[in-house]
C-alpha positions, 0 to 999 in steps of 0.5 A: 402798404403803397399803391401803384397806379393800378390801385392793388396793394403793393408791399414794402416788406417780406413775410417770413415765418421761423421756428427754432425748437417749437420753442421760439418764432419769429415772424415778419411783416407783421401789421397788428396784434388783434389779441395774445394769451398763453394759449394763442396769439392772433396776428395780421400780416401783409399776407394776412391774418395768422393764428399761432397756439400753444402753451406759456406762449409769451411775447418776447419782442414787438416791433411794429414800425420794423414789423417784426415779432418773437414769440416763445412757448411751447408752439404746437400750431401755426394757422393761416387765415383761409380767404375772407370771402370763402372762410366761415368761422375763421380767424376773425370769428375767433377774436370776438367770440 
């Protein structure tokens, strides 16, 4: 991420988000992956954190410098991060359990 002169956060990618047949989804402007197991993969974005779940979930492409992953499995949810300073209990809380 750049900064202007006002110092807020400008972004030099957009995030898109797409699922093909609940069976593959690519995601982009993704910044980390904070964890992955068959059953959920925990990412940050631009936008924030997000959490995707399902079943034999499996990363097929990571791409940092482009920011862009694919994930296959079966997915049954994708999750977005709710405000930092609001969220108790959220996506942070998740990874270090």
């Amino acid at each position: 991420m750049q900064r202007d002169n006002d110092t807020r956060p400008t972004r030099s990618r957009a995030h898109a988000l797409s699922i093909e047949d609940r069976s593959r989804i690519l995601i982009t402007d993704v910044e980390d992956v904070e964890s992955f197991n068959e059953t959920e993969v925990l990412l940050m974005t631009g936008v924030g954190g997000l959490s995707i779940t399902g079943e034999g979930l499996h990363i097929s492409r990571l791409n940092l410098d482009e920011g862009q992953l694919v994930v296959e499995g079966l997915i049954s949810g994708v999750e977005y991060e709710q405000n930092r300073e609001t969220a108790e209990g959220g996506f942070f809380s998740r990874i270090f359990r």
